[in-house]
PDB file of N, CA, C, O and CB in Angstrom:
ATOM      1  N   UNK A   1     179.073  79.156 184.552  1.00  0.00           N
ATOM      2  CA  UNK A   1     179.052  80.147 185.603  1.00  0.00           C
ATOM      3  C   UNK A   1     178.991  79.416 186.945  1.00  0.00           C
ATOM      4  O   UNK A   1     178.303  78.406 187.095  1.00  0.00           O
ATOM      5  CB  UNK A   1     177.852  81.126 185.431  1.00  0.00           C
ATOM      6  N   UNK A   2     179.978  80.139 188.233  1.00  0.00           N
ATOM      7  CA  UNK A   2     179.654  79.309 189.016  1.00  0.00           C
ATOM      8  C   UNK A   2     179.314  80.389 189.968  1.00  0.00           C
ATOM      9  O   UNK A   2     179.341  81.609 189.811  1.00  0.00           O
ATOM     10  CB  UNK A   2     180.608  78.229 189.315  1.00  0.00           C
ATOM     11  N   UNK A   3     178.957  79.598 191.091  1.00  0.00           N
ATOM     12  CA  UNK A   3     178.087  81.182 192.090  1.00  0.00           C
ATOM     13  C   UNK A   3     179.227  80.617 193.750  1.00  0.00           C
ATOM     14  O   UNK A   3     179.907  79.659 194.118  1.00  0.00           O
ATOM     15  CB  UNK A   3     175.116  80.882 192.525  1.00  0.00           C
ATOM     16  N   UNK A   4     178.785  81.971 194.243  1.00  0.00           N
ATOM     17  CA  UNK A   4     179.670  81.970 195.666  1.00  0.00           C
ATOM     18  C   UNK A   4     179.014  82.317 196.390  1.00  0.00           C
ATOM     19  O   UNK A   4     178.237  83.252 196.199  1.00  0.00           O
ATOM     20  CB  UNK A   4     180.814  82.699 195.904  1.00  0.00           C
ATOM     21  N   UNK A   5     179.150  81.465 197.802  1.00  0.00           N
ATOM     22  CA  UNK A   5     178.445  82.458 198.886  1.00  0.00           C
ATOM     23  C   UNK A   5     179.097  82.975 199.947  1.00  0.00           C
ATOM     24  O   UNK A   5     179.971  82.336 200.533  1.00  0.00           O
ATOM     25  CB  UNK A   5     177.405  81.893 199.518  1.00  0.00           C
ATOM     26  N   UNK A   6     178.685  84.340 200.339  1.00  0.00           N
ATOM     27  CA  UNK A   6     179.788  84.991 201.044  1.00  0.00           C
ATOM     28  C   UNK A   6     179.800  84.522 202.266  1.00  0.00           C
ATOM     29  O   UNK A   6     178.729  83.985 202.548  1.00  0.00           O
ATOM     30  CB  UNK A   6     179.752  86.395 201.090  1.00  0.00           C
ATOM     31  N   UNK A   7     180.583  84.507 203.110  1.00  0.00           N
ATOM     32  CA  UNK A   7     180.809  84.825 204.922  1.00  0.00           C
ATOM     33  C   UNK A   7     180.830  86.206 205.438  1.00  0.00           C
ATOM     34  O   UNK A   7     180.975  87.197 204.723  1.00  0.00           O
ATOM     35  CB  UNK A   7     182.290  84.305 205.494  1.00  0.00           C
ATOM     36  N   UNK A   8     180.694  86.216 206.567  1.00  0.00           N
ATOM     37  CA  UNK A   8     180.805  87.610 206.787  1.00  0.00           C
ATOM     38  C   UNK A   8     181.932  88.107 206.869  1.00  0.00           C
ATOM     39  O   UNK A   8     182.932  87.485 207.227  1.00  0.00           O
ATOM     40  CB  UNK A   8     180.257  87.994 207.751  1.00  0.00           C
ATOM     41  N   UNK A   9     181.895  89.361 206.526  1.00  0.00           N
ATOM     42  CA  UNK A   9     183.358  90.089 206.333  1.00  0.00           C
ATOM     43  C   UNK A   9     184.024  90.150 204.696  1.00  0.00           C
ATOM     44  O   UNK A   9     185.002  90.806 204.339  1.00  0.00           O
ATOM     45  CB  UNK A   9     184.518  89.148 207.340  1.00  0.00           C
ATOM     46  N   UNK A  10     183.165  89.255 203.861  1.00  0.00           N
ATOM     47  CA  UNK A  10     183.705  89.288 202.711  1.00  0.00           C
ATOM     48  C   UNK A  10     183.773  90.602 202.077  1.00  0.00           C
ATOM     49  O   UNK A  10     182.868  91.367 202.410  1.00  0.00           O
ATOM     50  CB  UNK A  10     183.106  88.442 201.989  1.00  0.00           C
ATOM     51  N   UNK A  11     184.653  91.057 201.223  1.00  0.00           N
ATOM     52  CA  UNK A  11     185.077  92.058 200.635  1.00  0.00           C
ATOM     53  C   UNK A  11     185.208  91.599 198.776  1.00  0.00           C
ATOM     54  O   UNK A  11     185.562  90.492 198.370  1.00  0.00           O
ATOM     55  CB  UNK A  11     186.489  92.460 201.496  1.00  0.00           C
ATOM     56  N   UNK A  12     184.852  92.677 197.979  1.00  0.00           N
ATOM     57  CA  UNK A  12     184.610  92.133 196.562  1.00  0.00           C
ATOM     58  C   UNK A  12     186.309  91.792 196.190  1.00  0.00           C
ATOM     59  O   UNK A  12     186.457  90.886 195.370  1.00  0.00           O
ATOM     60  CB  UNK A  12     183.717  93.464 195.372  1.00  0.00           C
ATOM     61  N   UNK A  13     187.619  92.460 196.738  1.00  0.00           N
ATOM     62  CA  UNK A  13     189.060  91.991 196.507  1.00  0.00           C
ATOM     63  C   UNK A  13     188.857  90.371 196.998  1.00  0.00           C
ATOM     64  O   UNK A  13     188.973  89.345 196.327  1.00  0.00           O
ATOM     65  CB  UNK A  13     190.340  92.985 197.526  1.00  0.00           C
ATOM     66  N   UNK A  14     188.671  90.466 197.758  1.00  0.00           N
ATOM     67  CA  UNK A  14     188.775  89.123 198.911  1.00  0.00           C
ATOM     68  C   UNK A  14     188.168  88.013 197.558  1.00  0.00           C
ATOM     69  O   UNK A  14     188.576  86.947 197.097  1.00  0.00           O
ATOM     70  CB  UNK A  14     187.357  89.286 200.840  1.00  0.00           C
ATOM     71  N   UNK A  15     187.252  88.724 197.320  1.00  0.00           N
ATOM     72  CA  UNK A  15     186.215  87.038 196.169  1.00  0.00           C
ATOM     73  C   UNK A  15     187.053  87.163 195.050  1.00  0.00           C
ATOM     74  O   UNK A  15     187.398  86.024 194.734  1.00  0.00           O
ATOM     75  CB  UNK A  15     183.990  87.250 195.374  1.00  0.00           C
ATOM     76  N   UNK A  16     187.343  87.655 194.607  1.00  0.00           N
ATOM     77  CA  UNK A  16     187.523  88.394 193.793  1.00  0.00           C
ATOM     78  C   UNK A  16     189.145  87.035 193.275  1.00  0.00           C
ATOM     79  O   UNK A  16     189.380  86.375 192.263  1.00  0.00           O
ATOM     80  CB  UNK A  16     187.616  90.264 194.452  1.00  0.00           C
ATOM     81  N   UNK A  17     189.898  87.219 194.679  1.00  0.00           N
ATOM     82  CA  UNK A  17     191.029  86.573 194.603  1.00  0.00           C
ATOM     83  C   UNK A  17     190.719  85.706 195.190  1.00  0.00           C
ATOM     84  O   UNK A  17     191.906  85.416 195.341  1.00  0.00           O
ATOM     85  CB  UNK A  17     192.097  87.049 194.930  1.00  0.00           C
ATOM     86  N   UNK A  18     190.100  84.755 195.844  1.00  0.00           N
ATOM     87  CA  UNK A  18     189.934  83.376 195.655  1.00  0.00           C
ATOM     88  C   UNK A  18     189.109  82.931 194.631  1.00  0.00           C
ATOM     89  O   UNK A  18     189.221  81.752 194.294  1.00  0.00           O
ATOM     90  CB  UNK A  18     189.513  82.841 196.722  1.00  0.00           C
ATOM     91  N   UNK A  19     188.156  83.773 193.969  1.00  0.00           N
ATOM     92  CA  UNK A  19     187.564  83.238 192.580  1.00  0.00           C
ATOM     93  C   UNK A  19     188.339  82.984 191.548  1.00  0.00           C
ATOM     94  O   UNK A  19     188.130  81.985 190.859  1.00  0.00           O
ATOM     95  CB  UNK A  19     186.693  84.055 192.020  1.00  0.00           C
ATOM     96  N   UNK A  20     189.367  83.859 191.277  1.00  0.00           N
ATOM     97  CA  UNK A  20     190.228  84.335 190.398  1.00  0.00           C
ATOM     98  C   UNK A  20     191.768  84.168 190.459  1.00  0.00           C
ATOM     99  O   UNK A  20     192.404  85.014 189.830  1.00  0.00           O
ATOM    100  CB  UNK A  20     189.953  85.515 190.376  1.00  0.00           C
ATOM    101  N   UNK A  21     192.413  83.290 191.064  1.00  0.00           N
ATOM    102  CA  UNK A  21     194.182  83.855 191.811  1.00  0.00           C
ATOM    103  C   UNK A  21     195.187  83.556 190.940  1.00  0.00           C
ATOM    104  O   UNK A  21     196.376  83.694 191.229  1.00  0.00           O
ATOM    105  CB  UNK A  21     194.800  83.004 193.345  1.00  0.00           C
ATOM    106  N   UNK A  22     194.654  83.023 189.552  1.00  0.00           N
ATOM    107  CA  UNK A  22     195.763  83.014 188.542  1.00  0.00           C
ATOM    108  C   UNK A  22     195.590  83.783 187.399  1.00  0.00           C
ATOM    109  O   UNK A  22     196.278  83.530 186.410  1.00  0.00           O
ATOM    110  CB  UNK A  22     196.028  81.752 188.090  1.00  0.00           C
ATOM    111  N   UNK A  23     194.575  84.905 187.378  1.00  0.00           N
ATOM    112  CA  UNK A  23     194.722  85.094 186.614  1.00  0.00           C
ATOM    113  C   UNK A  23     193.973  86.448 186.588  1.00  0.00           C
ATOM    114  O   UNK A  23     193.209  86.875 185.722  1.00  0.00           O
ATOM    115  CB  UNK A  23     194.611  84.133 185.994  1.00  0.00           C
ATOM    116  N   UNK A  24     194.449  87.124 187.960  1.00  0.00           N
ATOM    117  CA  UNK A  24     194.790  88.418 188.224  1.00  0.00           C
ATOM    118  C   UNK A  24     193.663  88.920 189.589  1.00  0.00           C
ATOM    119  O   UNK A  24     193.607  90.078 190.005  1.00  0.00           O
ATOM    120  CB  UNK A  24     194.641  89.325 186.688  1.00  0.00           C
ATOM    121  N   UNK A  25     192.939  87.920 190.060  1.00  0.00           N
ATOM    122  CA  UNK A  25     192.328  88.265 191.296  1.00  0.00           C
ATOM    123  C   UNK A  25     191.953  89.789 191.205  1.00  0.00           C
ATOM    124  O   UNK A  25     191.643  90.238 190.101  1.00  0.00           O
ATOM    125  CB  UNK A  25     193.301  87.940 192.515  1.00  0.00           C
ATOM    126  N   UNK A  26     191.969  90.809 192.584  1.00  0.00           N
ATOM    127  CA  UNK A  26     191.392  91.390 192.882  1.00  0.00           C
ATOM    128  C   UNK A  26     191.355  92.224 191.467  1.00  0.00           C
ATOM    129  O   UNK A  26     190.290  92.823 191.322  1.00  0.00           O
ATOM    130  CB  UNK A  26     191.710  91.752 194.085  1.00  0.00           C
ATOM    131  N   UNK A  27     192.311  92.390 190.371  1.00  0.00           N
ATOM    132  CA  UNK A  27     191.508  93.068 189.639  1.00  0.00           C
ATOM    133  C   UNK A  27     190.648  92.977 188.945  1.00  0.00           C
ATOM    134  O   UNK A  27     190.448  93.839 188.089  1.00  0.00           O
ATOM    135  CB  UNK A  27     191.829  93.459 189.216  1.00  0.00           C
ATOM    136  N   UNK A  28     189.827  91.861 189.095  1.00  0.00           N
ATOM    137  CA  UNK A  28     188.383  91.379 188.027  1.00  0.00           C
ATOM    138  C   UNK A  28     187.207  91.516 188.794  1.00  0.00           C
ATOM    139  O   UNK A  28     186.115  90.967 188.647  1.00  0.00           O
ATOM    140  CB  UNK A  28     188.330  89.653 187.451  1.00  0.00           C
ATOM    141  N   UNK A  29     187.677  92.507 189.816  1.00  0.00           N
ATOM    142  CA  UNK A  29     185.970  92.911 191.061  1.00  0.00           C
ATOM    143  C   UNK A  29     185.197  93.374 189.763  1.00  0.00           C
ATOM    144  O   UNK A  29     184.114  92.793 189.690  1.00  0.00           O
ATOM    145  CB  UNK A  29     186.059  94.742 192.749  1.00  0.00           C
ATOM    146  N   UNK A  30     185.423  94.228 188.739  1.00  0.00           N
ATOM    147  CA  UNK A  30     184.694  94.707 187.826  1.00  0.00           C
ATOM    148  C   UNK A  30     183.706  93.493 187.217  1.00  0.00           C
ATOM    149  O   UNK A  30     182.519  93.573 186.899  1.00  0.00           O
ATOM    150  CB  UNK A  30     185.631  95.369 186.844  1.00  0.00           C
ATOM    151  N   UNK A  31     184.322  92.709 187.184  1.00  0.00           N
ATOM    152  CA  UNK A  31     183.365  91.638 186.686  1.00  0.00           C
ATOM    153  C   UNK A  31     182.224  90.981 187.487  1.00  0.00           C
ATOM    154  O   UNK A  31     181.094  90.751 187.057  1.00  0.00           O
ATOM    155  CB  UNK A  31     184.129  90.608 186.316  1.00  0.00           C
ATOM    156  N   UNK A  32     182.754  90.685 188.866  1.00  0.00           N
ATOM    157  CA  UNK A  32     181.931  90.464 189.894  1.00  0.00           C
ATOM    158  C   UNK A  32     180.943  91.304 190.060  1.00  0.00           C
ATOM    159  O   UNK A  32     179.792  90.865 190.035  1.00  0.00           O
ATOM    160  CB  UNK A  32     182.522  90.397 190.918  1.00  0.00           C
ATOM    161  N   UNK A  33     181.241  92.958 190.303  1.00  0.00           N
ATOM    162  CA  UNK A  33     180.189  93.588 190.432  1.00  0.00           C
ATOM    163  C   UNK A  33     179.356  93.700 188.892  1.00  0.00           C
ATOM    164  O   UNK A  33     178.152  93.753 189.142  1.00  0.00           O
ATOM    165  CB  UNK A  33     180.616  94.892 191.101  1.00  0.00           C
ATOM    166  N   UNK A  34     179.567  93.745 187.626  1.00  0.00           N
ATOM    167  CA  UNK A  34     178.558  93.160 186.217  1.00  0.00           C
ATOM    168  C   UNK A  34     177.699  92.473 186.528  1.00  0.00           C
ATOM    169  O   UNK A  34     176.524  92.835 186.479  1.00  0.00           O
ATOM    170  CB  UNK A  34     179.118  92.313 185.137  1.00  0.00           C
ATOM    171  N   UNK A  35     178.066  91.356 186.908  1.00  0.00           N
ATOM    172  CA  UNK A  35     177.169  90.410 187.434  1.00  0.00           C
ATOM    173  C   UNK A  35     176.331  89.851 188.571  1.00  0.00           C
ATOM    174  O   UNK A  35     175.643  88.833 188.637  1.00  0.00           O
ATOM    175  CB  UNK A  35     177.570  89.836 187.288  1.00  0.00           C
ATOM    176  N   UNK A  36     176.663  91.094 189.700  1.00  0.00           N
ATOM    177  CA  UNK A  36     175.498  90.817 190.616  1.00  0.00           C
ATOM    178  C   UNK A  36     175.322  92.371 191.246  1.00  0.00           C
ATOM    179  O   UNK A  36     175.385  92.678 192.437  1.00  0.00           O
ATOM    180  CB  UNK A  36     175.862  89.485 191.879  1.00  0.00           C
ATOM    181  N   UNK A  37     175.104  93.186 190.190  1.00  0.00           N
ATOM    182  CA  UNK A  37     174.704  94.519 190.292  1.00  0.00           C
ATOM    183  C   UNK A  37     173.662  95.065 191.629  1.00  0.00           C
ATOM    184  O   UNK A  37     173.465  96.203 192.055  1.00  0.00           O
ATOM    185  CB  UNK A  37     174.033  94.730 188.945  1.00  0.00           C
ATOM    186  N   UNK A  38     173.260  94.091 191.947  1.00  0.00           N
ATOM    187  CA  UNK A  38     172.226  94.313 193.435  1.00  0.00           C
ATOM    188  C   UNK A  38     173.036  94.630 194.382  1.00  0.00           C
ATOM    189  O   UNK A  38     172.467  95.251 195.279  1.00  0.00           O
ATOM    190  CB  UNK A  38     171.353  92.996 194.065  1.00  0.00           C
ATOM    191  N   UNK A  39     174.050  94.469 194.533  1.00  0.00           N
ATOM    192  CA  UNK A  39     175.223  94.482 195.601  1.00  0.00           C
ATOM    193  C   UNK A  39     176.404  95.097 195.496  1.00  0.00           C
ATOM    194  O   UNK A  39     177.310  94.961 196.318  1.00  0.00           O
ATOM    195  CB  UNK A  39     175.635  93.352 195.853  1.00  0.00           C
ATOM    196  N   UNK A  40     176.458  95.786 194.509  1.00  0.00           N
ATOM    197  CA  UNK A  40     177.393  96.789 194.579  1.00  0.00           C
ATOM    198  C   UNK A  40     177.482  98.098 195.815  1.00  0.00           C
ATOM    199  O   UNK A  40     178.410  98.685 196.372  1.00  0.00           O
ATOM    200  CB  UNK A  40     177.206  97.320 193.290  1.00  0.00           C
ATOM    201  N   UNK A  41     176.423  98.147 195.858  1.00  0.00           N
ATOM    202  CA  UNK A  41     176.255  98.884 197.073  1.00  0.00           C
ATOM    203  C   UNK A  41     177.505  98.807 198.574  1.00  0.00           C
ATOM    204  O   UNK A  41     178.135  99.625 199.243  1.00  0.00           O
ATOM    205  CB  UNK A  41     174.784  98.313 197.480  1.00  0.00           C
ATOM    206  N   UNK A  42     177.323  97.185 198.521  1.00  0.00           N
ATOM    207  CA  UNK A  42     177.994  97.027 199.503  1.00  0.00           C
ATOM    208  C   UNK A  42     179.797  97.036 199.182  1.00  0.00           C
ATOM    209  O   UNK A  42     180.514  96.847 198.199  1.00  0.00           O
ATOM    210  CB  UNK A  42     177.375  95.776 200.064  1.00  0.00           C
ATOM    211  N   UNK A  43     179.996  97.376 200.649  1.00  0.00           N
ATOM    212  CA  UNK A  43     181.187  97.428 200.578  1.00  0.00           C
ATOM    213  C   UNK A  43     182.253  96.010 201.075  1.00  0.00           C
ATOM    214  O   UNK A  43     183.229  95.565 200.470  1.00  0.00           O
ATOM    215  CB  UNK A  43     181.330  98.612 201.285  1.00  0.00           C
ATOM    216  N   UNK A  44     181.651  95.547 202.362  1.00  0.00           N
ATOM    217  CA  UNK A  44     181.629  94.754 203.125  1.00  0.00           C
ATOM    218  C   UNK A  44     180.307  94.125 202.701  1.00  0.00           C
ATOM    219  O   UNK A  44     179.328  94.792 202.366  1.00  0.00           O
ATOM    220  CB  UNK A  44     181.855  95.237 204.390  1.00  0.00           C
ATOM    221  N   UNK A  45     180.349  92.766 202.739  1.00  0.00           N
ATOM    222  CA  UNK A  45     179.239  91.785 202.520  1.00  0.00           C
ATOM    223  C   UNK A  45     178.887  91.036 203.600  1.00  0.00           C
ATOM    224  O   UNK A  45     179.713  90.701 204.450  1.00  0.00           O
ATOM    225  CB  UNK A  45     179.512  90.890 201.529  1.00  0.00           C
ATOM    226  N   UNK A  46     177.372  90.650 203.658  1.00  0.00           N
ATOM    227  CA  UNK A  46     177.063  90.428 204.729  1.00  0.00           C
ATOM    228  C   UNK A  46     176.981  88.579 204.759  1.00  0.00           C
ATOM    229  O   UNK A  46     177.032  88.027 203.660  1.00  0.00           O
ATOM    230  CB  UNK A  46     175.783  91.347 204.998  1.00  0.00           C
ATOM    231  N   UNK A  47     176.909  88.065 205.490  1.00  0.00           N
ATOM    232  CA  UNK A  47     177.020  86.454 205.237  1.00  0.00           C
ATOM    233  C   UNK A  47     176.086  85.627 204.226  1.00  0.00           C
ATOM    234  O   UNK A  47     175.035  86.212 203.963  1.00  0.00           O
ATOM    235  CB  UNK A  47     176.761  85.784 206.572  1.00  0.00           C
ATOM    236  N   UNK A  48     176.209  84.767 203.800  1.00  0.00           N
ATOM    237  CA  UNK A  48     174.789  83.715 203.451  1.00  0.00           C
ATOM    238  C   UNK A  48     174.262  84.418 202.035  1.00  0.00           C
ATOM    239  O   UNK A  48     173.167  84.011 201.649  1.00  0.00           O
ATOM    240  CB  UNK A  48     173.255  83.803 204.924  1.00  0.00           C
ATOM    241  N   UNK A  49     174.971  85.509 201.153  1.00  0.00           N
ATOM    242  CA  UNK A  49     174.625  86.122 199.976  1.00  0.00           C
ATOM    243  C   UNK A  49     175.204  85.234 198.727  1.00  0.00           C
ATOM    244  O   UNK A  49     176.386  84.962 198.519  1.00  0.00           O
ATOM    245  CB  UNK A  49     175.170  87.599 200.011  1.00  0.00           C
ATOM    246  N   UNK A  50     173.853  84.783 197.806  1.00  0.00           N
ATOM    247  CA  UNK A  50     175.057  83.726 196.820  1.00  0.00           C
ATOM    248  C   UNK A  50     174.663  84.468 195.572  1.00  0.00           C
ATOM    249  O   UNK A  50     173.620  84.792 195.003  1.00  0.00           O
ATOM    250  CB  UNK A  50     174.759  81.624 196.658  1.00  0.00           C
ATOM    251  N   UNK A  51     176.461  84.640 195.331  1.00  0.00           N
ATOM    252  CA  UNK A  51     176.715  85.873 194.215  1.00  0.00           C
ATOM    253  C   UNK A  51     177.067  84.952 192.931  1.00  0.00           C
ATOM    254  O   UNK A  51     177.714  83.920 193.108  1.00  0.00           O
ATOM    255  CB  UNK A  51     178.190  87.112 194.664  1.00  0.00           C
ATOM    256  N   UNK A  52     176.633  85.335 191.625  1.00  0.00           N
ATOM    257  CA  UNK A  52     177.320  84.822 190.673  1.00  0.00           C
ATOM    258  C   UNK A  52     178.961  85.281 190.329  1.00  0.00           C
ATOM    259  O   UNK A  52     179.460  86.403 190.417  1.00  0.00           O
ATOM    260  CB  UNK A  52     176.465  85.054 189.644  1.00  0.00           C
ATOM    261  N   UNK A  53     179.606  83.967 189.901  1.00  0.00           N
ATOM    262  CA  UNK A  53     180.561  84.085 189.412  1.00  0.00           C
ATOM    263  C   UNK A  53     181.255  83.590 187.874  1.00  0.00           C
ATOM    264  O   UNK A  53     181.727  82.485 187.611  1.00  0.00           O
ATOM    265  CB  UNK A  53     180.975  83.763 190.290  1.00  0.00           C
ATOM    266  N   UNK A  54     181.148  84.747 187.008  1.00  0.00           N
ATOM    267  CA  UNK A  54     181.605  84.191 185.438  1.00  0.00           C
ATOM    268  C   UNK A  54     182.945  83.451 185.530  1.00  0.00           C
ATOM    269  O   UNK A  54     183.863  83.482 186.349  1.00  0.00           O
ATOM    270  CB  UNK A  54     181.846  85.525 184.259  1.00  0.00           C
ATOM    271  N   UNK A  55     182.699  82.690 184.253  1.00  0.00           N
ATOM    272  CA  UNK A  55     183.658  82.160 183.870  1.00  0.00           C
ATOM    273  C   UNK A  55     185.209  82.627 183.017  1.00  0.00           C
ATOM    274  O   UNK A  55     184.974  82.738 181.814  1.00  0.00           O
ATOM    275  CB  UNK A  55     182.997  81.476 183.372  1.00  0.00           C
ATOM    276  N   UNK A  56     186.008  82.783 183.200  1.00  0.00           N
ATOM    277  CA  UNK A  56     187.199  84.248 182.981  1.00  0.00           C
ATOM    278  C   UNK A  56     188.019  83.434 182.392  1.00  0.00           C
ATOM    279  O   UNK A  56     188.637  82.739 183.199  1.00  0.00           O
ATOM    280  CB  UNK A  56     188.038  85.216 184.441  1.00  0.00           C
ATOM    281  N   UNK A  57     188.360  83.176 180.899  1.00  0.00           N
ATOM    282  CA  UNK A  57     189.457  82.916 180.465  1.00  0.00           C
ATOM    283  C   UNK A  57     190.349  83.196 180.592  1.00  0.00           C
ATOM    284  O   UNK A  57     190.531  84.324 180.136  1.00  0.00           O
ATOM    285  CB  UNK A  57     189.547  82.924 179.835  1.00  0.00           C
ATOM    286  N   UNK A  58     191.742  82.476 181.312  1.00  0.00           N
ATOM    287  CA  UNK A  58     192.861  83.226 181.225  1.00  0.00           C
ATOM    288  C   UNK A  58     193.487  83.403 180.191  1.00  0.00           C
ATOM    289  O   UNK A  58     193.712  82.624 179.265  1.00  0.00           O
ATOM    290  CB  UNK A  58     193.600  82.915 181.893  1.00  0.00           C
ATOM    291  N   UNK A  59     193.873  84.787 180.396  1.00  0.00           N
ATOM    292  CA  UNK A  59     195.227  85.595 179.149  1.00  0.00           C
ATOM    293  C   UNK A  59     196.221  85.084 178.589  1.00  0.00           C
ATOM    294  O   UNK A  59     197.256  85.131 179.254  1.00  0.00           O
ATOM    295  CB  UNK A  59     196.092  86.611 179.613  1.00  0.00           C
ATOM    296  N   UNK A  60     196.285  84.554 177.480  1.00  0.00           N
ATOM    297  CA  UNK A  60     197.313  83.896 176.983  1.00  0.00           C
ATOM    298  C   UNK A  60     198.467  84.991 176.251  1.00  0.00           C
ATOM    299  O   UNK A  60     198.361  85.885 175.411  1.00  0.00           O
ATOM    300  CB  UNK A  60     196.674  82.826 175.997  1.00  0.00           C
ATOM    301  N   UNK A  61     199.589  84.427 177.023  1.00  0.00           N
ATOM    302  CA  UNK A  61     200.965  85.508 176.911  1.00  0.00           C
ATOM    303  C   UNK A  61     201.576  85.184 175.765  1.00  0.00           C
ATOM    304  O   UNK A  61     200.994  84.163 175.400  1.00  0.00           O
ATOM    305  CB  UNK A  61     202.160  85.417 178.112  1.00  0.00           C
ATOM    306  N   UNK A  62     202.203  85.383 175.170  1.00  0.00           N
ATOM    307  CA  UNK A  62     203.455  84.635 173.779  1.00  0.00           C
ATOM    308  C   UNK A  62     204.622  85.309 173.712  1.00  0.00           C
ATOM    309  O   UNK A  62     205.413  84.930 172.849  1.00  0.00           O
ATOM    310  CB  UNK A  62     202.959  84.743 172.023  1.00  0.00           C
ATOM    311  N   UNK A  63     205.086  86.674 174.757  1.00  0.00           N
ATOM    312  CA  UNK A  63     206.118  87.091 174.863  1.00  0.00           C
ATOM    313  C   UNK A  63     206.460  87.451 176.397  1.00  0.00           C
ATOM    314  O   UNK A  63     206.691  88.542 176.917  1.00  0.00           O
ATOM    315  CB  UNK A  63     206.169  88.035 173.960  1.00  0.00           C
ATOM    316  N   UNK A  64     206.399  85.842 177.069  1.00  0.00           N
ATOM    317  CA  UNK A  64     207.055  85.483 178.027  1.00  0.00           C
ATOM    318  C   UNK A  64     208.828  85.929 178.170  1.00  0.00           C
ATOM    319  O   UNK A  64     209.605  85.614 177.269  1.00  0.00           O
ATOM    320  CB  UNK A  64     206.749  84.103 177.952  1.00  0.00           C
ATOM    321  N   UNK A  65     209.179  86.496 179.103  1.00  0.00           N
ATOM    322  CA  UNK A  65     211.118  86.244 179.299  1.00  0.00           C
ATOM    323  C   UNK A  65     211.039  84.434 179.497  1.00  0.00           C
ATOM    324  O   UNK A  65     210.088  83.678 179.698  1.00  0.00           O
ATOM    325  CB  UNK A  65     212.083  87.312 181.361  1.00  0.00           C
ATOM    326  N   UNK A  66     212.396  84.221 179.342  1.00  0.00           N
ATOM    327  CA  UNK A  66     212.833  83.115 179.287  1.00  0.00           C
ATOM    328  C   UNK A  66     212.216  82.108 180.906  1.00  0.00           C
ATOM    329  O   UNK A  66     211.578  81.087 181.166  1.00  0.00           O
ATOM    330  CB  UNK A  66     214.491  83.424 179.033  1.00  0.00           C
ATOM    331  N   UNK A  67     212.950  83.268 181.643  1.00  0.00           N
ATOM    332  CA  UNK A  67     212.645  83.040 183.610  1.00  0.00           C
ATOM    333  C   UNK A  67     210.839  82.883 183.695  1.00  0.00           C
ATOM    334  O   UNK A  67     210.253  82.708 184.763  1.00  0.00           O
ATOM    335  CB  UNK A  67     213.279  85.052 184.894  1.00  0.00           C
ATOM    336  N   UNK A  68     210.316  82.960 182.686  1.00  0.00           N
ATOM    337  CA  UNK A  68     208.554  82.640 183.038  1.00  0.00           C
ATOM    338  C   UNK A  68     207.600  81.709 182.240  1.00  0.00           C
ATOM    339  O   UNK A  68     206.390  81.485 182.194  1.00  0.00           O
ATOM    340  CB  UNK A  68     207.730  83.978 182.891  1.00  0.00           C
ATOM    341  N   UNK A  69     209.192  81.103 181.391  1.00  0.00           N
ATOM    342  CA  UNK A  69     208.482  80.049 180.680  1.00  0.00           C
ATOM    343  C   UNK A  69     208.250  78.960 181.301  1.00  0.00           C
ATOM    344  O   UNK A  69     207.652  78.043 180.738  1.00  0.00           O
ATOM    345  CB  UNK A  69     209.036  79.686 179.632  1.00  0.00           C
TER     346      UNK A  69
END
């Protein structure tokens, strides 16, 4: 597990996709907010907050098109 700390202005998309950017970013906020349930509240995050971040196996495909192998 690794942890993050926000700046101000952070947004759970925003962590979300630099925690995450291969392997589907902003849609794994669900996971972010699992794991630091104190802060869901927020919408906007306030600076200097250090949030956990799980570890997310990426999805292994096997019916790639040719163009994405």
């Amino acid at each position: 597990m690794k942890t993050y700390r926000t700046i101000q202005g952070d947004t759970w998309d925003l962590i979300a996709l630099k925690m995450y950017p291969k392997i589907g970013g902003e849609k794994l906020i669900d996971i972010l907010l699992e794991y630091n349930p104190e802060y869901m509240n927020f919408v906007i995050l306030p600076a200097n907050i250090i949030l956990n971040v799980p570890d997310v196996l990426e999805p292994v495909v096997l019916n790639l098109p040719a163009w994405k192998r």
